[in-house]
N, CA, C and O atoms as a GROMACS GRO file, in nm:
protein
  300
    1UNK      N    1   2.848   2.796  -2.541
    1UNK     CA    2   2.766   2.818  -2.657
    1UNK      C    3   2.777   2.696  -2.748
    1UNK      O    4   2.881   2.633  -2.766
    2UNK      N    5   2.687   2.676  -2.791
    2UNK     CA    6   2.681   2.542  -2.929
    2UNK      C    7   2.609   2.608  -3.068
    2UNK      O    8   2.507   2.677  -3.068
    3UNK      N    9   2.657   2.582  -3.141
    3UNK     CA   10   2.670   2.653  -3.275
    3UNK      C   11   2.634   2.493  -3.383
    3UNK      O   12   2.723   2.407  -3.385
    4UNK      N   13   2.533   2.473  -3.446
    4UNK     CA   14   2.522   2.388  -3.580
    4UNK      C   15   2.645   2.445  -3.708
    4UNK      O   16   2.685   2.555  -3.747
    5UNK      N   17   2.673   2.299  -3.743
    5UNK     CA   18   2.784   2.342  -3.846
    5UNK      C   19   2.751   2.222  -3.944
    5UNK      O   20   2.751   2.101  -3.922
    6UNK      N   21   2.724   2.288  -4.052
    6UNK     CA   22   2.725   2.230  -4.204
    6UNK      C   23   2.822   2.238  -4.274
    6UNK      O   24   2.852   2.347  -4.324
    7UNK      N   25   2.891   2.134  -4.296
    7UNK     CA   26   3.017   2.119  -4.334
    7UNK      C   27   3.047   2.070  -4.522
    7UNK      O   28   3.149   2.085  -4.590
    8UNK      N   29   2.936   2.019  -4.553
    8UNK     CA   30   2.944   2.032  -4.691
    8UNK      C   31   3.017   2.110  -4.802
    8UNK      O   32   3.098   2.200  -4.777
    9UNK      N   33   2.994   2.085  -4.886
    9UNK     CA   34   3.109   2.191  -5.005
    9UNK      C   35   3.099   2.301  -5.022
    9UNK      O   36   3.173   2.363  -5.099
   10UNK      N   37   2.955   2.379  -4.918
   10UNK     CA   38   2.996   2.474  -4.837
   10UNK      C   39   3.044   2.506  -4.673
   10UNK      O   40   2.987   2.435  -4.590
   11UNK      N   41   3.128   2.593  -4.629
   11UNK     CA   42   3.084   2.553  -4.456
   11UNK      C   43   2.958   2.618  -4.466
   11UNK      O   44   2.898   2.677  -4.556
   12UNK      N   45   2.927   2.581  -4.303
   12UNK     CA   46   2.765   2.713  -4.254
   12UNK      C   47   2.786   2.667  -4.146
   12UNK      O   48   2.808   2.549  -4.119
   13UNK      N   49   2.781   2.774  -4.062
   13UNK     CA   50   2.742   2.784  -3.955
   13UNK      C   51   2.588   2.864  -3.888
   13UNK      O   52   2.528   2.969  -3.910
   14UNK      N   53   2.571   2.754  -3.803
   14UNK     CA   54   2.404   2.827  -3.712
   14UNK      C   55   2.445   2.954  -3.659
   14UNK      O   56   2.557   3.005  -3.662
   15UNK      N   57   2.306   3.010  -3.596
   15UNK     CA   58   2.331   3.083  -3.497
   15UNK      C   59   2.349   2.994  -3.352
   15UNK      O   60   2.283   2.894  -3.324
   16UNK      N   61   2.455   3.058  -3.266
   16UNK     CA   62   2.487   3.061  -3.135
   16UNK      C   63   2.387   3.008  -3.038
   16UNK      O   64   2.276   3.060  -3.047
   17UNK      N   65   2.396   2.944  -2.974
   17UNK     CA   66   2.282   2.922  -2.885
   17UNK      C   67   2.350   2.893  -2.743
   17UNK      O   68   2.448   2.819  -2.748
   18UNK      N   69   2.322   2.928  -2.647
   18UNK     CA   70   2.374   2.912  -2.486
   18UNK      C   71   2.340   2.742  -2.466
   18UNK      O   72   2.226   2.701  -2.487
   19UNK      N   73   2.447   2.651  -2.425
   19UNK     CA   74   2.425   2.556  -2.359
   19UNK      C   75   2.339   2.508  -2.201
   19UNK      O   76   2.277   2.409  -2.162
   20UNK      N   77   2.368   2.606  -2.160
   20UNK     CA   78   2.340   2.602  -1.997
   20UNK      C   79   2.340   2.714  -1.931
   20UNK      O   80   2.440   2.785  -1.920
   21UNK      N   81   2.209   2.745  -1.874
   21UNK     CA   82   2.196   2.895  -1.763
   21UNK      C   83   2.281   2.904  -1.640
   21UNK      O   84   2.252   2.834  -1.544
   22UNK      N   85   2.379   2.981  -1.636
   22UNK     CA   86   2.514   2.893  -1.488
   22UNK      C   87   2.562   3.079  -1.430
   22UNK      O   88   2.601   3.150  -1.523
   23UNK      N   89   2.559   3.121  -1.340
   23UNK     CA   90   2.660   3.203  -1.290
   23UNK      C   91   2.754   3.142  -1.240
   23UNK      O   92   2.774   3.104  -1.124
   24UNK      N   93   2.815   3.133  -1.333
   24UNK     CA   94   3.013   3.115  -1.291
   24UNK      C   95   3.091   3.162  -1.209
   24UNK      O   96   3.077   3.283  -1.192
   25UNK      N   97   3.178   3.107  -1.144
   25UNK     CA   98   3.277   3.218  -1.073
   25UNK      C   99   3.397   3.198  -1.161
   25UNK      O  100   3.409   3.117  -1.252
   26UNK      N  101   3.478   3.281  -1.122
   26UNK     CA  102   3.588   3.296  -1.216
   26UNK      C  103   3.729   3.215  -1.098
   26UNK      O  104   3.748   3.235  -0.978
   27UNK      N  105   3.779   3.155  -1.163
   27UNK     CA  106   3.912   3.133  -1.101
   27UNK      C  107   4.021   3.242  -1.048
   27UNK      O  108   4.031   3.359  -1.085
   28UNK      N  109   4.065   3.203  -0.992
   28UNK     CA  110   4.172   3.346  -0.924
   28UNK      C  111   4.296   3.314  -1.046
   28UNK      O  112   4.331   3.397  -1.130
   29UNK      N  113   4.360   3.159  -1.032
   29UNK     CA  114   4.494   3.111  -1.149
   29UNK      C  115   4.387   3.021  -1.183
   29UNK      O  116   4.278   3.016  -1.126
   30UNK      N  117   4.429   2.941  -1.290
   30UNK     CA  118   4.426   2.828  -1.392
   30UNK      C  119   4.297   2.859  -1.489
   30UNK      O  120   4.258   2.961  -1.544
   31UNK      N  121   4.254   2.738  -1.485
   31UNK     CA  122   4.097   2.768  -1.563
   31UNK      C  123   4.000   2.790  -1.494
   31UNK      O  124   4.015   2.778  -1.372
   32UNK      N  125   3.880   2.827  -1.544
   32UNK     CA  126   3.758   2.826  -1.512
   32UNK      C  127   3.665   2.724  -1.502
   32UNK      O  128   3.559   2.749  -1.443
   33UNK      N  129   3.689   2.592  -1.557
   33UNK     CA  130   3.624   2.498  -1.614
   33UNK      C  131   3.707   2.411  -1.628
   33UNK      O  132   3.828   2.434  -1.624
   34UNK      N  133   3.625   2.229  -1.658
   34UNK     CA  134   3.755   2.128  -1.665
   34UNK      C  135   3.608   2.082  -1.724
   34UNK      O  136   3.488   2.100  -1.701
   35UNK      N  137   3.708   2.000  -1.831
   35UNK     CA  138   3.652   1.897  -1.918
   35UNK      C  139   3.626   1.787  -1.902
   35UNK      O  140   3.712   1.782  -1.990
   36UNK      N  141   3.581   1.637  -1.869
   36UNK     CA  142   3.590   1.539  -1.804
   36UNK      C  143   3.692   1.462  -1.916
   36UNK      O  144   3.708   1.532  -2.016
   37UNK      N  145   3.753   1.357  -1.919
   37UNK     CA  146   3.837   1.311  -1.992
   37UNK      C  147   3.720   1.198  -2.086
   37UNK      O  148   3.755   1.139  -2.189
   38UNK      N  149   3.655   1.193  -2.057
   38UNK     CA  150   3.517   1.113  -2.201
   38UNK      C  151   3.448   1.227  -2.245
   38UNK      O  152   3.355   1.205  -2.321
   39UNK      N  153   3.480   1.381  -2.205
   39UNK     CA  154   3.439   1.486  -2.295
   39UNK      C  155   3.280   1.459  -2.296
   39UNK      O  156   3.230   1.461  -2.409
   40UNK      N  157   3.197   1.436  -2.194
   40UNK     CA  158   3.086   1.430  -2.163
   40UNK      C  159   3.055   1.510  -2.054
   40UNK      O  160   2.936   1.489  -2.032
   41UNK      N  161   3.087   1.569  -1.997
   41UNK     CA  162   3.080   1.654  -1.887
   41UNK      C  163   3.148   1.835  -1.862
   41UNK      O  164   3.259   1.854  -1.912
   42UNK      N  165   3.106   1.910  -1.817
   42UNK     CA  166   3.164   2.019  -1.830
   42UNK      C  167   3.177   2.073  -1.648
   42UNK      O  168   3.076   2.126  -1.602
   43UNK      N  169   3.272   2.061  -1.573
   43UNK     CA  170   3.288   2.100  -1.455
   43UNK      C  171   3.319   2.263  -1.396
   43UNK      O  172   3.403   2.347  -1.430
   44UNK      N  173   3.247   2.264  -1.329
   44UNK     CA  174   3.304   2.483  -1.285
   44UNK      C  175   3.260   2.483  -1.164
   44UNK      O  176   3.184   2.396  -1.122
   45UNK      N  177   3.304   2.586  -1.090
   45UNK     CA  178   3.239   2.681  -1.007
   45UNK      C  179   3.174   2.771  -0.994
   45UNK      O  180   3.203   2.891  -0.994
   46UNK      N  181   3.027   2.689  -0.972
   46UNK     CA  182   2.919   2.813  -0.952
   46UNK      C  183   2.926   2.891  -0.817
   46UNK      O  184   2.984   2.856  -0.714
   47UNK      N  185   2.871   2.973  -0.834
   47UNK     CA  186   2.815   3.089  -0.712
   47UNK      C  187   2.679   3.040  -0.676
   47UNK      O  188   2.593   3.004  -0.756
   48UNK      N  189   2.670   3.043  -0.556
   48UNK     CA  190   2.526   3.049  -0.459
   48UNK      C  191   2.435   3.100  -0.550
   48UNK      O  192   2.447   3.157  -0.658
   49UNK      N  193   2.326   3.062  -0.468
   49UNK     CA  194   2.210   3.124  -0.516
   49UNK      C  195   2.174   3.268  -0.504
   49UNK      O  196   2.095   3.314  -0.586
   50UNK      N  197   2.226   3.349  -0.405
   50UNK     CA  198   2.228   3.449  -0.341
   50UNK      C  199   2.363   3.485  -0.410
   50UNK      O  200   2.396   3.595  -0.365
   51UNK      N  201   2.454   3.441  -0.499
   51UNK     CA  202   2.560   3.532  -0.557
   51UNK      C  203   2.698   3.457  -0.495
   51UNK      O  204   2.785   3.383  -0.541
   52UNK      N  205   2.675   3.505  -0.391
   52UNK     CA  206   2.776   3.478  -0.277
   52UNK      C  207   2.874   3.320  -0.382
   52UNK      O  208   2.824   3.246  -0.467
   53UNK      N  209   3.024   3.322  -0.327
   53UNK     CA  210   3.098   3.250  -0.370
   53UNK      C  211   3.130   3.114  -0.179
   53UNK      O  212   3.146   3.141  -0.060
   54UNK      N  213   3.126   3.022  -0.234
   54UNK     CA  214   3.216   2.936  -0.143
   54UNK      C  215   3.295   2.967  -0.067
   54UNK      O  216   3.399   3.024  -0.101
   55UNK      N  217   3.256   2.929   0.099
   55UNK     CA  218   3.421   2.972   0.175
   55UNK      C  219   3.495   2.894   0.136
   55UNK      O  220   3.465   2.780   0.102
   56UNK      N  221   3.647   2.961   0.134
   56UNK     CA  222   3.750   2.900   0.165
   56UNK      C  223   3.819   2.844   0.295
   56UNK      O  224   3.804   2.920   0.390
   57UNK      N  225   3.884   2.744   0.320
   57UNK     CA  226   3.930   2.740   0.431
   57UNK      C  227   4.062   2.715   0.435
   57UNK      O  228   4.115   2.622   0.375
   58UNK      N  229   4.104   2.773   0.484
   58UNK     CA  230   4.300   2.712   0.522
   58UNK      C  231   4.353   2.630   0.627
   58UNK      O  232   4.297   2.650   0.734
   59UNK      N  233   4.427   2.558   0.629
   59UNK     CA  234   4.465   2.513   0.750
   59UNK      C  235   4.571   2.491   0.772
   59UNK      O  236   4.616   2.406   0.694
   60UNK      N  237   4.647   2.530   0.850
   60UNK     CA  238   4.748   2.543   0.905
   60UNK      C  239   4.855   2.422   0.979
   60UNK      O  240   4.812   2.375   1.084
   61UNK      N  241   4.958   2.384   0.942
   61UNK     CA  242   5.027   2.273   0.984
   61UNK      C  243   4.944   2.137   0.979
   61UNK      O  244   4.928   2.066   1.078
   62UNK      N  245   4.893   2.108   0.848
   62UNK     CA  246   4.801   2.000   0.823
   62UNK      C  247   4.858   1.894   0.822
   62UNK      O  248   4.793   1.790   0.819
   63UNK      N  249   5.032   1.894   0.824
   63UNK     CA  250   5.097   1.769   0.788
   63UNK      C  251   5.120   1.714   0.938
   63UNK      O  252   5.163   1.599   0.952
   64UNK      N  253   5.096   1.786   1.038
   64UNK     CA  254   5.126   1.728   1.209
   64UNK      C  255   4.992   1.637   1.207
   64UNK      O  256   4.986   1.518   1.237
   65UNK      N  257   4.862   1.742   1.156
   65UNK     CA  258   4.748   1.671   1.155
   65UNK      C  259   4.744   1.584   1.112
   65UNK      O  260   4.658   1.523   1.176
   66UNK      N  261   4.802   1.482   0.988
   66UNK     CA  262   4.782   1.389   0.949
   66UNK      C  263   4.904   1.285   1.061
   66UNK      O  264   4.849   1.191   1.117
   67UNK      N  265   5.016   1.296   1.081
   67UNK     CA  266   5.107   1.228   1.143
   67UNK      C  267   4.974   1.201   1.280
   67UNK      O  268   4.919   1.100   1.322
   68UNK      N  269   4.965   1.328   1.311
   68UNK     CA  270   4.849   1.284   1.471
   68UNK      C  271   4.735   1.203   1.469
   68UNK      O  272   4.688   1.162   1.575
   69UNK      N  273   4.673   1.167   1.330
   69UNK     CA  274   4.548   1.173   1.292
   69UNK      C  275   4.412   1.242   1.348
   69UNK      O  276   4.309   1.188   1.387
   70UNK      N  277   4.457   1.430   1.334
   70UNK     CA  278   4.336   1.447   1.360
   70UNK      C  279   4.333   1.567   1.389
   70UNK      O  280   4.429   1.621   1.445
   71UNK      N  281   4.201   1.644   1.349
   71UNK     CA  282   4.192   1.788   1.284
   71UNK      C  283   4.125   1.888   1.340
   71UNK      O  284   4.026   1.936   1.285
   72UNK      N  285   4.167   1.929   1.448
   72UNK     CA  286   4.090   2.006   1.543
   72UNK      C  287   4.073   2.146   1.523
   72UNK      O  288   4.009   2.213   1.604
   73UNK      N  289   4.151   2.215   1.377
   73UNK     CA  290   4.117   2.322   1.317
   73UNK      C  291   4.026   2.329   1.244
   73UNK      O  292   3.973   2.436   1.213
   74UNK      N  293   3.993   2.223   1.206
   74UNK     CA  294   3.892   2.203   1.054
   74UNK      C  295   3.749   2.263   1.108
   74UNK      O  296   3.731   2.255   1.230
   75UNK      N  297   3.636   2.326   1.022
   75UNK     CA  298   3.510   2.361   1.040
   75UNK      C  299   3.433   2.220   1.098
   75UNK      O  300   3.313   2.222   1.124
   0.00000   0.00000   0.00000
C-alpha cells in the first residue's frame, strides 16, 4: 500500500492506495518479500496463473554431485 503524507505543522495522511495487483504466496519460515538493497525494487513469490504454487525440488546427496560433476537426479 502507498499512502501520501503531508508533513507540515500539521501531519495528514492520504487515503491508502494498493501499489501492485500480485497473488502472493506466503513463505513457510522467514519473510514474504525482500527489499532490494537501493530500495527500488520489491521481490516475492507469486503463484501461477492458475493459483497453483512452484514445484519444489530436493535433491539428495548433492555434495557427491558436485565432487562428480554431475546431476542425474535433477528435473
Amino acid at each position: 500500500m502507498s499512502v501520501a503524507v503531508k508533513a507540515d505543522d500539521k501531519f495528514e495522511a492520504g487515503v491508502p492506495q494498493p501499489l501492485f495487483d500480485a497473488t502472493l504466496a506466503r513463505a513457510v519460515r522467514g519473510d514474504d518479500y525482500l527489499v532490494s538493497k537501493d530500495g527500488q525494487r520489491l521481490m516475492f513469490i507469486s503463484r501461477g496463473t492458475d493459483g497453483s504454487l512452484p514445484p519444489i525440488h530436493v535433491i539428495l546427496n548433492w555434495f557427491a554431485g558436485m565432487v562428480n560433476n554431475r546431476y542425474e537426479t535433477m528435473p
